[in-house]
PLY file of the C-alpha trace (Angstrom):
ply
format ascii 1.0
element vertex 137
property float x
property float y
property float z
element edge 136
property int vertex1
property int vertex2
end_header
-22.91 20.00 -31.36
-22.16 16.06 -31.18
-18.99 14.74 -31.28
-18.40 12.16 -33.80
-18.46 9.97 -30.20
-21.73 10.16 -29.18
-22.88 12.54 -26.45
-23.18 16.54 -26.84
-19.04 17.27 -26.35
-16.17 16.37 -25.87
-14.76 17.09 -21.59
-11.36 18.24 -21.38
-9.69 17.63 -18.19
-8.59 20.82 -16.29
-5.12 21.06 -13.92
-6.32 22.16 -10.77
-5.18 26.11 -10.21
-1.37 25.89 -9.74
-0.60 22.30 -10.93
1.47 22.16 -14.15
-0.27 21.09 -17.08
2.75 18.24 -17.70
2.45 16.20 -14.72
0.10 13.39 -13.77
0.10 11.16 -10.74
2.45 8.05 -10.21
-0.37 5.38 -9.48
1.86 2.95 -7.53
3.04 5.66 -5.32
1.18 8.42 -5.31
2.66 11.68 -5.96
2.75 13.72 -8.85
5.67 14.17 -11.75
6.19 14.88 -14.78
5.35 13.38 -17.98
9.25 12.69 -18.51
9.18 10.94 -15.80
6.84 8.57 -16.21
6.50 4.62 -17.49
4.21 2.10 -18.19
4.21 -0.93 -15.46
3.16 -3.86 -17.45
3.07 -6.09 -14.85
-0.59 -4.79 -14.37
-3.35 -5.46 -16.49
-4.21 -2.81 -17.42
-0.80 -0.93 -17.76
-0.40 0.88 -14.66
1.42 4.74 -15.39
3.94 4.83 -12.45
7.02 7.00 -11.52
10.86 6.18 -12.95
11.27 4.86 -9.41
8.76 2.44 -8.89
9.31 1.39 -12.34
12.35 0.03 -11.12
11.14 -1.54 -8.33
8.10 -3.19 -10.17
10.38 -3.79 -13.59
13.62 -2.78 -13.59
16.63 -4.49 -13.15
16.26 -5.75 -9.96
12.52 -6.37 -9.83
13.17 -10.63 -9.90
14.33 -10.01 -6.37
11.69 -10.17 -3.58
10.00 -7.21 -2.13
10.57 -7.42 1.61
7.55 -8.83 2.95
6.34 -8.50 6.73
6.34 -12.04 7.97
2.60 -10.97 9.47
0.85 -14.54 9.78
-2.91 -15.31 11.64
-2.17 -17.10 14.56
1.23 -15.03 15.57
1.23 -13.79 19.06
1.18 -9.82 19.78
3.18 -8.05 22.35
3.43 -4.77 23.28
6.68 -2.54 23.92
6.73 -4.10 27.32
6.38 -7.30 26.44
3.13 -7.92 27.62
0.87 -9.52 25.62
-2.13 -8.06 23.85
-3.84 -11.00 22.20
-3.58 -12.85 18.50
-3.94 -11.66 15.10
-7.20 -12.71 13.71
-6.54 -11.13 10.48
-4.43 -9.50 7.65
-5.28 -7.22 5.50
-2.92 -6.80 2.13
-2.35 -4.29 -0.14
-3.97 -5.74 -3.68
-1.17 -4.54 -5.70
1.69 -5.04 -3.93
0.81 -8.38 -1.82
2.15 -6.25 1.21
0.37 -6.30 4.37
-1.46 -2.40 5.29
-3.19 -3.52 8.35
-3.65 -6.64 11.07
-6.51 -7.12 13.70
-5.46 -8.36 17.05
-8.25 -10.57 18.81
-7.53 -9.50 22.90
-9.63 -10.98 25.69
-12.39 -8.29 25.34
-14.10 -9.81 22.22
-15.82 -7.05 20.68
-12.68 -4.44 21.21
-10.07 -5.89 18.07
-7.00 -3.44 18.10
-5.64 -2.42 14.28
-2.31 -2.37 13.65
-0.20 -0.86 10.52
3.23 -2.58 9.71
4.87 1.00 10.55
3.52 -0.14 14.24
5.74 -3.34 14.18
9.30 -3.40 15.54
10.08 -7.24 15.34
8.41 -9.90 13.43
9.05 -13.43 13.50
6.01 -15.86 12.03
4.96 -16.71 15.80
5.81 -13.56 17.69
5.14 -9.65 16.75
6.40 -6.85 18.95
4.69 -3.83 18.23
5.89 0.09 19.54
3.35 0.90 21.69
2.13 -0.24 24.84
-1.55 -0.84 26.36
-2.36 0.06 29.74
0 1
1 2
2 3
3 4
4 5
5 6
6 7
7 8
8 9
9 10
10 11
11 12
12 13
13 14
14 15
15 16
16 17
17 18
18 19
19 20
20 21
21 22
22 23
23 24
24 25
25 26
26 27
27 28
28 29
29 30
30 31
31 32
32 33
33 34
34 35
35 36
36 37
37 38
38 39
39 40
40 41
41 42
42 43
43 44
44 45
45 46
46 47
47 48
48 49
49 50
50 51
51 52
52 53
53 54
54 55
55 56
56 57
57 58
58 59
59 60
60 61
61 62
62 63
63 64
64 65
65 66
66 67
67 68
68 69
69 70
70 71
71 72
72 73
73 74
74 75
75 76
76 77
77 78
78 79
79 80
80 81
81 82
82 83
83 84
84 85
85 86
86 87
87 88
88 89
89 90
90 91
91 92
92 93
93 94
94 95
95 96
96 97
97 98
98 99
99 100
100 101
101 102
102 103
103 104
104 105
105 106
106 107
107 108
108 109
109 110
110 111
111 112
112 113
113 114
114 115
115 116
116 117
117 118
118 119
119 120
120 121
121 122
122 123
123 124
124 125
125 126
126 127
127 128
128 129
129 130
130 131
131 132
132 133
133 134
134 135
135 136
């Protein structure tokens, strides 16, 4: 039978076996609460659903400060846990909501091996210099 939609039904979406049928995802963060807990980020266009707590990070009352940003820059100069250094970042790549940086590629000598690097990697970041906490042999 159609529904007054178009199209031969109407799908209804299923909770996975287990999953409470009154919680949906946070879409900033990830993980899954319940519908109590969640708000409408308006920032986004379209309204993203996210948690209480990155509600208040995105909107709340202190959402007019600034999100600590990695000071990640092309051009800075990578060194390892032992100071030695491992080449220059060629590239950044940032998360498209947040503005955040999730990855950097470091140009070494050897031009077709580029290491990646994650900000969880960095120790110490200036806008010239970034020490990261591993080493290269």
């Amino acid at each position: 039978m159609p529904s007054r939609w178009g199209g031969k039904g109407v799908r209804v979406a299923r909770c996975p076996a287990g999953e409470e049928q009154n919680t949906s995802l946070c879409k900033f963060c990830g993980e899954r609460k319940s519908i109590e807990e969640l708000k409408a980020a308006t920032r986004f266009s379209p309204p993203l659903t996210v948690c209480r707590d990155c509600w208040e990070l995105l909107e709340g009352e202190n959402s007019h400060k600034e999100i600590r940003k990695m000071e990640i820059q092309c051009g800075a100069q990578v060194v390892d846990s032992r100071g030695q250094v491992l080449g220059t970042i060629s590239q950044v790549i940032s998360d498209m909501w947040t503005g955040q940086p999730r990855k950097f590629v470091v140009r070494t000598e050897k031009p077709l091996e580029p290491l990646f690097f994650s900000p969880k990697d960095v120790v110490e970041a200036t806008d010239t210099k970034i020490k990261v906490k591993v080493s290269v042999d």
